[in-house]
Backbone as a printed PyTorch tensor [residue, N CA C, xyz], in Angstrom:
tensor([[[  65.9320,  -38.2620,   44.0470],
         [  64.8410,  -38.6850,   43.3210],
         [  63.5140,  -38.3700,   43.9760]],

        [[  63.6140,  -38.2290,   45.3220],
         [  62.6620,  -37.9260,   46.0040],
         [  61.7090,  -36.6270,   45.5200]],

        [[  62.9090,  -35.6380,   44.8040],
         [  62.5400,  -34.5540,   44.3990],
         [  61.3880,  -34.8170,   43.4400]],

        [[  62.1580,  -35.4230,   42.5870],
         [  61.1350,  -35.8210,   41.2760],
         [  59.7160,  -36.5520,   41.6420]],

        [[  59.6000,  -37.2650,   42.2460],
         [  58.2780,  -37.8350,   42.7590],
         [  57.1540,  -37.2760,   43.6280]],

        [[  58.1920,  -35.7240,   44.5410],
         [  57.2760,  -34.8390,   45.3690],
         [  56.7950,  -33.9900,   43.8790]],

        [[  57.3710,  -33.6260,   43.0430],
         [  56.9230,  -32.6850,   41.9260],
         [  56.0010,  -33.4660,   41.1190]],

        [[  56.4600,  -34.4740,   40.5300],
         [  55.6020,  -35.4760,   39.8930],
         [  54.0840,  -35.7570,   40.8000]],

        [[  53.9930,  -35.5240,   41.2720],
         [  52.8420,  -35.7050,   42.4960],
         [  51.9790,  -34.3960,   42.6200]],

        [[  52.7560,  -33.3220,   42.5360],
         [  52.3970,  -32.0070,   43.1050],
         [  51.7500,  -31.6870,   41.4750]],

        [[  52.6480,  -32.2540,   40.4050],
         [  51.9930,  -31.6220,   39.2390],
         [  51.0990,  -32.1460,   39.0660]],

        [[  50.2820,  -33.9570,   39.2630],
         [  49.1530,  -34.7310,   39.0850],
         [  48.3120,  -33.9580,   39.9970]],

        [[  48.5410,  -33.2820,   41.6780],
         [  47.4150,  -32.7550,   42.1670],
         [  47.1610,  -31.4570,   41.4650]],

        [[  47.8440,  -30.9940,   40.8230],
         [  47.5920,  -29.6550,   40.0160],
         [  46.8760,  -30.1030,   39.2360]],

        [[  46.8650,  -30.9840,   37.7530],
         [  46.3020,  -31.6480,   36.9510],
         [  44.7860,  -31.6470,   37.5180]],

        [[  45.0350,  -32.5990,   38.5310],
         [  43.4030,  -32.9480,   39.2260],
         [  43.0010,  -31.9690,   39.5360]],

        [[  43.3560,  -31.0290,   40.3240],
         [  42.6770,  -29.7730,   41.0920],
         [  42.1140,  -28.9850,   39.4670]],

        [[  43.0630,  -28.5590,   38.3010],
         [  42.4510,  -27.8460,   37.5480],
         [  41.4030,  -29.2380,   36.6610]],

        [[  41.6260,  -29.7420,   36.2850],
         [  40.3980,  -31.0030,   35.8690],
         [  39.1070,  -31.0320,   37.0280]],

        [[  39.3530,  -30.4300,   38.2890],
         [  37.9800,  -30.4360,   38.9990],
         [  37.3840,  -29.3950,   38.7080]],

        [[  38.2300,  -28.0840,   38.8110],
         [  37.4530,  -26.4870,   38.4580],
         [  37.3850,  -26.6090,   37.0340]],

        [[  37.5570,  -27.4760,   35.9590],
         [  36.9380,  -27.1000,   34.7800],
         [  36.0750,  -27.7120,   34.6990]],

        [[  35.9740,  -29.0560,   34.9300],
         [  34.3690,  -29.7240,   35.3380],
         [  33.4410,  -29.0550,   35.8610]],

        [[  33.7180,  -28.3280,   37.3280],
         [  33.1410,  -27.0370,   37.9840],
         [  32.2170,  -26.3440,   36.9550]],

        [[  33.1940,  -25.5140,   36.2970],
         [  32.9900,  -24.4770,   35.5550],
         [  32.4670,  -24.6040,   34.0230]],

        [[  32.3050,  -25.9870,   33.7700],
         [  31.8050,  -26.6310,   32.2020],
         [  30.2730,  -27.1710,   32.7230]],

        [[  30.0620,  -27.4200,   34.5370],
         [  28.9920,  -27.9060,   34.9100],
         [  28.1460,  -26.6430,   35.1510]],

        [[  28.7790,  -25.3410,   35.2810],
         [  28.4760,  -24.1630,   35.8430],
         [  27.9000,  -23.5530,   34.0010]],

        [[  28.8750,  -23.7220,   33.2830],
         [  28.5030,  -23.3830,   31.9420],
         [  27.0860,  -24.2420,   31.2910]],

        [[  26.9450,  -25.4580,   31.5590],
         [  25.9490,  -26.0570,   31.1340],
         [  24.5550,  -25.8310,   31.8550]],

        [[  24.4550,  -25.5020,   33.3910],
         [  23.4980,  -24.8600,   33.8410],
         [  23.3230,  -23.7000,   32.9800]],

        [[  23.9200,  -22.6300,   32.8010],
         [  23.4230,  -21.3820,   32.5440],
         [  23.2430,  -21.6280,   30.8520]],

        [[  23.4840,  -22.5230,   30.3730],
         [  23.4840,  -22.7060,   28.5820],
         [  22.0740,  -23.3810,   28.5830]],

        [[  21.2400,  -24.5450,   29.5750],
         [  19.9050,  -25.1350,   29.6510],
         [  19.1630,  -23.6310,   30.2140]],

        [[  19.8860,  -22.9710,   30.8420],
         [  18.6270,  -21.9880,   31.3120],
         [  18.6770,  -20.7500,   30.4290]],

        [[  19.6470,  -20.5270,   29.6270],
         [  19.4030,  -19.9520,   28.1720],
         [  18.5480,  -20.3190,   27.2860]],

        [[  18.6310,  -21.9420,   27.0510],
         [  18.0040,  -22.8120,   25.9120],
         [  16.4300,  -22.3680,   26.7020]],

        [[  16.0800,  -22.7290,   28.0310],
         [  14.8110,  -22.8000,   28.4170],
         [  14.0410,  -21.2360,   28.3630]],

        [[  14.7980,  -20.6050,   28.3450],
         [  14.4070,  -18.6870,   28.1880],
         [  13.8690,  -18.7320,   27.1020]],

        [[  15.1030,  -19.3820,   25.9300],
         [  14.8480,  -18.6930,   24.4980],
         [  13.4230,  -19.9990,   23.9880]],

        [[  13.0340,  -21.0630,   24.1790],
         [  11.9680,  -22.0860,   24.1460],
         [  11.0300,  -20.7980,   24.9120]],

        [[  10.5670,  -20.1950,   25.8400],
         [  10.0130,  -19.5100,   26.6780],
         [   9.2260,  -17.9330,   25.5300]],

        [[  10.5810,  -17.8130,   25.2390],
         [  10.5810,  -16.8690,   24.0050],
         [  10.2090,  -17.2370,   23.0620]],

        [[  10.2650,  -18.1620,   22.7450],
         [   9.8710,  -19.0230,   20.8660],
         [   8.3340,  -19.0290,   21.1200]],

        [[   8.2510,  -19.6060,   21.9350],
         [   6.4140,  -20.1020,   22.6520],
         [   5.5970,  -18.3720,   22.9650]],

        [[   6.3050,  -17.5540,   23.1590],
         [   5.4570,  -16.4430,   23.2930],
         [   5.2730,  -15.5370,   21.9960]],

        [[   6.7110,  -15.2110,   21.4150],
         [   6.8190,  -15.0170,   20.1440],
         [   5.8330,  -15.9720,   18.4420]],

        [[   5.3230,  -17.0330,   19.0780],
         [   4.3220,  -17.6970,   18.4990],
         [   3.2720,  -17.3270,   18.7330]],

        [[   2.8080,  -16.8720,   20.2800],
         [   1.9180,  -16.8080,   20.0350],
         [   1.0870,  -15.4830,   20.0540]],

        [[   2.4060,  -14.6210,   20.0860],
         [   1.8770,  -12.9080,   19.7370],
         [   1.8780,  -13.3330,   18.2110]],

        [[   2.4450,  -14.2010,   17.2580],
         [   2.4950,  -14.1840,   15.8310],
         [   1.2580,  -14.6860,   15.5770]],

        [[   0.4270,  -15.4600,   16.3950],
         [  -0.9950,  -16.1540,   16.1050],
         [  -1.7620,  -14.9040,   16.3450]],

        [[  -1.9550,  -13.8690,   17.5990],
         [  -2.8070,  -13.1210,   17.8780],
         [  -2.3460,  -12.2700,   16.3560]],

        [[  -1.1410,  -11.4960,   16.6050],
         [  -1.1210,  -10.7560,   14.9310],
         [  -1.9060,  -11.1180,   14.0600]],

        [[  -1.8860,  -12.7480,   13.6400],
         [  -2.3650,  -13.1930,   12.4110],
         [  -4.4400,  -13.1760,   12.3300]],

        [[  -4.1200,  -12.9520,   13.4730],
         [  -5.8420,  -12.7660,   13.9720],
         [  -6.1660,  -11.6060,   13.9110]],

        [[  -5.2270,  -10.7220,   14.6170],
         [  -5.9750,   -9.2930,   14.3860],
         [  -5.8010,   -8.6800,   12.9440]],

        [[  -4.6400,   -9.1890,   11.6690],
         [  -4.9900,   -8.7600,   11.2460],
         [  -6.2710,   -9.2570,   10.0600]],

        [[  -6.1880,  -10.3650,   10.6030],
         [  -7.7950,  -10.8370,    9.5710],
         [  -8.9940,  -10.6270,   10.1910]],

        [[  -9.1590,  -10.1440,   11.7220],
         [ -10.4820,   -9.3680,   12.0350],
         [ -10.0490,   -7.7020,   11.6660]],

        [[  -9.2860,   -6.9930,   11.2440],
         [  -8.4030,   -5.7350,   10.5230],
         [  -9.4680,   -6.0770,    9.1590]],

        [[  -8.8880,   -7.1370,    8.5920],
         [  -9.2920,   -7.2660,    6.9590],
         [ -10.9010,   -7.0230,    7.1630]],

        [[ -11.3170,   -7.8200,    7.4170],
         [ -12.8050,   -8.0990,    7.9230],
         [ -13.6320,   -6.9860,    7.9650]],

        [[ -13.0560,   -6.1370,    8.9740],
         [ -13.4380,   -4.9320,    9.3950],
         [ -13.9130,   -3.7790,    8.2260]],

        [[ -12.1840,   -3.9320,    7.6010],
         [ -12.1040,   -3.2140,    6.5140],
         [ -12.8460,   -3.3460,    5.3980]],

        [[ -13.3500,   -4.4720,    4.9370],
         [ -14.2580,   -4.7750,    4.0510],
         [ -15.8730,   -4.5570,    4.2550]],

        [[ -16.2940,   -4.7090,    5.8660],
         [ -17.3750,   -4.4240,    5.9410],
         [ -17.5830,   -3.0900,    6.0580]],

        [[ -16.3300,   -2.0180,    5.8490],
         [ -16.5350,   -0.6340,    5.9660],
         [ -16.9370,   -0.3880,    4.8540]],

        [[ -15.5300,   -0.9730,    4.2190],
         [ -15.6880,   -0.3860,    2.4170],
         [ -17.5030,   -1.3050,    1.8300]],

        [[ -18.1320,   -1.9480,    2.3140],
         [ -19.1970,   -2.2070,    1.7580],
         [ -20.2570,   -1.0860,    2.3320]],

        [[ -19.8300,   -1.1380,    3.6400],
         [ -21.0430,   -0.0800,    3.9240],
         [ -20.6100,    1.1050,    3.1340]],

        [[ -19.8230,    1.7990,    2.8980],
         [ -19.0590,    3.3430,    2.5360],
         [ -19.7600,    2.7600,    0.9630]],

        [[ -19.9010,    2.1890,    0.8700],
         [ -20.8770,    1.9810,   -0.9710],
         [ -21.8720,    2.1340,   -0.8540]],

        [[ -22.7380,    1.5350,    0.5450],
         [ -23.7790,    1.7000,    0.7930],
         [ -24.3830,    2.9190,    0.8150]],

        [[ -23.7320,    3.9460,    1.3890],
         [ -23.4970,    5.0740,    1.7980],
         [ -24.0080,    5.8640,    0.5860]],

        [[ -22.4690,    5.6140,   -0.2510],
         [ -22.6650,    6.6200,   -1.8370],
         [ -24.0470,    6.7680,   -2.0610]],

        [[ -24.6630,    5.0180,   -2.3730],
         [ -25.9450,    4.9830,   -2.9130],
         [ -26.4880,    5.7500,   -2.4570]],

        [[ -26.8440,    5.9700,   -1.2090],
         [ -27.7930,    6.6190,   -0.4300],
         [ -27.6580,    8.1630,   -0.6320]],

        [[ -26.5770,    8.6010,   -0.1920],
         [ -26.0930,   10.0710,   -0.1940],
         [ -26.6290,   10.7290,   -2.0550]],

        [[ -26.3250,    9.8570,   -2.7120],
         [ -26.8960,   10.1500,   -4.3930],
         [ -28.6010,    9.9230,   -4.8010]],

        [[ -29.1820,    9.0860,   -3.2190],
         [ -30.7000,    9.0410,   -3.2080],
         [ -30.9610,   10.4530,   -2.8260]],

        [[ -30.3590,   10.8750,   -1.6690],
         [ -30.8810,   12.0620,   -0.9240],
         [ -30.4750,   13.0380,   -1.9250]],

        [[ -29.5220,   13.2420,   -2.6220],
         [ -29.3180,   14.4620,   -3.6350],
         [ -30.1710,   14.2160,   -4.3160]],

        [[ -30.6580,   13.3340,   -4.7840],
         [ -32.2180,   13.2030,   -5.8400],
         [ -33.5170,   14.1520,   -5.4180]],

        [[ -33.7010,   13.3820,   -4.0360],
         [ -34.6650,   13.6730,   -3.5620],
         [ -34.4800,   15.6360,   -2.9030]],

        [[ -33.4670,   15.6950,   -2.6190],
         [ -33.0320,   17.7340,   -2.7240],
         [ -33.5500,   18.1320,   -3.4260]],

        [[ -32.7770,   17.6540,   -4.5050],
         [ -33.2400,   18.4240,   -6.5490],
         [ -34.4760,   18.3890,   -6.5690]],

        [[ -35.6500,   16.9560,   -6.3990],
         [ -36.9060,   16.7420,   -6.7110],
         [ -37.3090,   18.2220,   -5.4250]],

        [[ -36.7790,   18.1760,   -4.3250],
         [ -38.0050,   19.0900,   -3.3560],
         [ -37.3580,   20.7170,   -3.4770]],

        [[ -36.2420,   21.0820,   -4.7880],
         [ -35.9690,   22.3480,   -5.0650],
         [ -36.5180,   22.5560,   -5.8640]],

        [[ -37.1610,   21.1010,   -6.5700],
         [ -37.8870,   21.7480,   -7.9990],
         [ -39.5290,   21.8770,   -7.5120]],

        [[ -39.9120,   21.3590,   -6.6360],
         [ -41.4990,   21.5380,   -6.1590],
         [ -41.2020,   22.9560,   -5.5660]],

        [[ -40.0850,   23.2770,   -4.9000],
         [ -40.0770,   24.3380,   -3.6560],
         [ -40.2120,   25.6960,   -5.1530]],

        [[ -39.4440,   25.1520,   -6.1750],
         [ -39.7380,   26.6340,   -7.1830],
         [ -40.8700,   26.6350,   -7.8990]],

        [[ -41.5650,   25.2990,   -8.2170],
         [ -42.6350,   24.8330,   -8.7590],
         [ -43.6300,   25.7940,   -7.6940]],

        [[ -43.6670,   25.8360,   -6.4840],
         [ -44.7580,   26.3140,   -5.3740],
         [ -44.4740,   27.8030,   -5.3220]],

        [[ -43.1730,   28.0170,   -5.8090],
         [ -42.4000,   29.6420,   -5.8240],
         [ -43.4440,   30.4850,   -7.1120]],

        [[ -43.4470,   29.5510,   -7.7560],
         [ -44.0960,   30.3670,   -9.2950],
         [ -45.4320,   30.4330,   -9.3140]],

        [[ -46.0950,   29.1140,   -8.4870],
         [ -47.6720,   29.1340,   -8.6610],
         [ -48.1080,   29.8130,   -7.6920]],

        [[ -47.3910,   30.4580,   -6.4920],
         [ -47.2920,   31.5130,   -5.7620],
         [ -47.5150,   32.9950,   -6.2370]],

        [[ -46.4230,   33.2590,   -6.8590],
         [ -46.1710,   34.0570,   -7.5530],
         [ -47.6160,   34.6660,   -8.6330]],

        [[ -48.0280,   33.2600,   -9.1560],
         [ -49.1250,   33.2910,  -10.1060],
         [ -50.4960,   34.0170,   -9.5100]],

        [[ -50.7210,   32.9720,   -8.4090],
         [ -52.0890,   33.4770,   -7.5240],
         [ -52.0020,   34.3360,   -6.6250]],

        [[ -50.7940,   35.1960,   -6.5530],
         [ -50.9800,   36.9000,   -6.0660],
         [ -50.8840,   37.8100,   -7.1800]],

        [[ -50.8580,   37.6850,   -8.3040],
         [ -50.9480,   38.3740,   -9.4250],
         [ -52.3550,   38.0950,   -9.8210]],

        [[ -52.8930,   36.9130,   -9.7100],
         [ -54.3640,   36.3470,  -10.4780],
         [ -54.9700,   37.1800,   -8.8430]],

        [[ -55.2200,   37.3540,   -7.9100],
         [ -55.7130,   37.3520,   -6.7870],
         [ -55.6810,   38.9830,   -6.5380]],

        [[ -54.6650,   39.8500,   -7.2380],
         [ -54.9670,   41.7190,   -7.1210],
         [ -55.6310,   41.5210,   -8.2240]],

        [[ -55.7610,   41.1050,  -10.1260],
         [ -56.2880,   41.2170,  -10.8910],
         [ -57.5730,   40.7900,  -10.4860]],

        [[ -57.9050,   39.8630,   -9.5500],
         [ -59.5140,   39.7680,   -9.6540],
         [ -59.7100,   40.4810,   -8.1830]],

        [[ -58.8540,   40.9800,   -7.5330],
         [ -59.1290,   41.6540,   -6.5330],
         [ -60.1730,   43.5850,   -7.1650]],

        [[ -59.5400,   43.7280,   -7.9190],
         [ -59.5230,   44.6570,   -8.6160],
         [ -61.2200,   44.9190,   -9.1630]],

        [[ -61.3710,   43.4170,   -9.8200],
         [ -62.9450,   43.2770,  -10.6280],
         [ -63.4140,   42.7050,   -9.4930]],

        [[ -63.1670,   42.2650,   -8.5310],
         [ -64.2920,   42.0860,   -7.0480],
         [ -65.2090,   43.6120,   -6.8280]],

        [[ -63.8410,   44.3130,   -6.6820],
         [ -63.9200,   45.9600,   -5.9130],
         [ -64.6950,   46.3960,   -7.0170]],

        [[ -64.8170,   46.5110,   -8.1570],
         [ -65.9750,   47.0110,   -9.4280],
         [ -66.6220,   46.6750,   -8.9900]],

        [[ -67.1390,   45.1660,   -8.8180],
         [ -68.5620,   44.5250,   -9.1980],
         [ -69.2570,   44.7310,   -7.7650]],

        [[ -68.3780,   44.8220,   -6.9900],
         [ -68.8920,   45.4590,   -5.2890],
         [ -69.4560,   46.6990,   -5.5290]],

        [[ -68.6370,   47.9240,   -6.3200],
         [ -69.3210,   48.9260,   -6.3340],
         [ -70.6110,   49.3550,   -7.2900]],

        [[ -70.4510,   48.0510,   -8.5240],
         [ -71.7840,   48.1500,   -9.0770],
         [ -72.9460,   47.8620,   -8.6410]],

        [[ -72.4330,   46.6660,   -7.4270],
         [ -73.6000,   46.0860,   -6.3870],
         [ -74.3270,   46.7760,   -5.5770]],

        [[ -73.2520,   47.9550,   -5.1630],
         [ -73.8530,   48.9980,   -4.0590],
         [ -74.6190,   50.0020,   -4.7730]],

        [[ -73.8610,   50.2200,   -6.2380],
         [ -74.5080,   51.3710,   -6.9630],
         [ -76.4990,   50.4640,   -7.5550]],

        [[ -76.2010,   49.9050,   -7.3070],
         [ -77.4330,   49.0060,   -7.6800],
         [ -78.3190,   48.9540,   -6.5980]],

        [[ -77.9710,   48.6850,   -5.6540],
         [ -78.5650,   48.8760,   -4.1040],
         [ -78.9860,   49.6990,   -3.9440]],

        [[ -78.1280,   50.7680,   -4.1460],
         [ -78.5970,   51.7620,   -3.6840],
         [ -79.9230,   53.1020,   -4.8050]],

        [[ -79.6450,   52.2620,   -5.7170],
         [ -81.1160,   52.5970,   -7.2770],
         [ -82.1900,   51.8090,   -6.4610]],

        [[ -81.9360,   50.3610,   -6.2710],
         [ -83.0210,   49.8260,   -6.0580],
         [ -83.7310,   50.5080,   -4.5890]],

        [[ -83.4460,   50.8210,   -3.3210],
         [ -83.3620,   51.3690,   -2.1380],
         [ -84.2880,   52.6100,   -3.3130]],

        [[ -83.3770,   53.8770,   -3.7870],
         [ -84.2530,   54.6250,   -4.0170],
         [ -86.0470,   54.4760,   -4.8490]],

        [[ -85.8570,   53.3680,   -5.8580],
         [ -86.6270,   53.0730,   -6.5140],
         [ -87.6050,   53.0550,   -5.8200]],

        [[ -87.6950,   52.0630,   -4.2400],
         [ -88.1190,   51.5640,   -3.5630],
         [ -88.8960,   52.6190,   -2.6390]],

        [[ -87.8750,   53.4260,   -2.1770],
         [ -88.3680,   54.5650,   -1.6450],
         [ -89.3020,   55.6060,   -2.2120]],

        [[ -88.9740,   56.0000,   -3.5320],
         [ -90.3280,   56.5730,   -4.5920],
         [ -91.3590,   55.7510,   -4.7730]],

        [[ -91.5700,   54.6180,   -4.8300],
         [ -92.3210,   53.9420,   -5.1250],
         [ -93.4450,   53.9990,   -4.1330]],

        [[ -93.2570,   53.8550,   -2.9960],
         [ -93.6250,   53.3410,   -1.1440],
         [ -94.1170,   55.3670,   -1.4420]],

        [[ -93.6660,   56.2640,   -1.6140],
         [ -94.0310,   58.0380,   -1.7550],
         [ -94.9620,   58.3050,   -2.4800]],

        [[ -94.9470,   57.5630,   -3.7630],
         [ -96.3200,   57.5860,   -4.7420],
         [ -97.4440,   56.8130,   -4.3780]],

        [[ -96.9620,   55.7830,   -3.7190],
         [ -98.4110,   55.2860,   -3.4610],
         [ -98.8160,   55.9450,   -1.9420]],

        [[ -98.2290,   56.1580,   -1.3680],
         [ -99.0340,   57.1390,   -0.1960],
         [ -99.4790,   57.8680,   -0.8010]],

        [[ -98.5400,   59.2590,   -2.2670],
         [ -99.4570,   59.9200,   -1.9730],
         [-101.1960,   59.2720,   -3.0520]],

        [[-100.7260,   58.5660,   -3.6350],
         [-102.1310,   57.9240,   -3.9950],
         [-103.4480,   58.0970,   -3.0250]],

        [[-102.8030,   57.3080,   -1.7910],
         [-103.8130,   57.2730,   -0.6720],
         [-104.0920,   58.3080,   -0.4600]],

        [[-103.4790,   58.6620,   -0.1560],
         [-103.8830,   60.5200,    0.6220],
         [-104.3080,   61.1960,   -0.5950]],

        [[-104.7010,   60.7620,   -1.6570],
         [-105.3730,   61.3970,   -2.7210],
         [-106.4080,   60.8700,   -3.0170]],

        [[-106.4820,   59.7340,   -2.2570],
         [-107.9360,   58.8680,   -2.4400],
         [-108.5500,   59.1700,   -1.6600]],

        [[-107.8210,   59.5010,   -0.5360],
         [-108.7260,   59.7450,    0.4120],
         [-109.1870,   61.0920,    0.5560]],

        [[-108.7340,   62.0490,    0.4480],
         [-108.9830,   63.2730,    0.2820],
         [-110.1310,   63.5910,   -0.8980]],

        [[-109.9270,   62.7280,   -1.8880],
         [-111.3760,   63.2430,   -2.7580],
         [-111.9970,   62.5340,   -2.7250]],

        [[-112.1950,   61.4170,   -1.6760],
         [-113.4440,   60.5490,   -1.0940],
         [-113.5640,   59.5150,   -2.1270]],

        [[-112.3550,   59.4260,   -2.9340],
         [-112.9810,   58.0330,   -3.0180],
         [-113.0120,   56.1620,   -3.3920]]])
């Protein structure tokens, strides 16, 4: 019987010995299952708060985008002022093209009746000059005819 009570004994320290290494190993499992839980809390808390910055950047994104698309209207307006103002200074630039055009045509035509009335001026000058010169010849010889017959 002795037998039975050394085995009966040997199987309770077996019992106990594996009831200590699964305690062991369920205490060993529960460490590494809290320092899982505390990773993934670690993770939840960062993953929040890249989801807050996201939610920020993309409403300074929106923001952005709207004050583009207002200016880019702004823009049109403007860009459709300055094509105005092109057209208005292509139409003076041909407006100045033609009245150009005008007063070198008006400017040989009276260039033309300048150069006449110049040469009628000179041809006139030069009557009056002679006129002048016969005139100033007759009356010398007057003198010299007055004087010669004393009197």
């Amino acid at each position: 019987m002795e037998i039975v009570y050394i085995s009966a004994l040997i199987v309770a320290l077996s019992i106990a010995a594996l009831t200590v290494y699964v305690i062991k190993t369920l205490k060993a499992a529960t460490g590494t299952m809290e320092r899982v839980s505390v990773t993934f809390e670690r993770f939840e808390n960062q993953m929040q708060g890249i989801t807050k910055e996201s939610e920020q950047l993309v409403q300074k994104t929106n923001i952005i985008a709207e004050d583009v698309h207002h200016k880019t209207e702004s823009l049109n307006g403007l860009f459709a002022s300055l094509k105005n103002v092109g057209d208005s200074l292509d139409s003076i630039n041909h407006s100045f093209r033609d009245m150009s055009e005008t007063v070198t045509r008006q400017s040989k035509q009276q260039s033309e009746q300048v150069a006449q009335a110049v040469q009628w001026g000179n041809a006139a000058i030069d009557l009056y000059a002679k006129w002048q010169t016969k005139k100033k010849e007759r009356e010398e010889q007057r003198k010299e005819n007055s004087y010669s017959t004393g009197g």
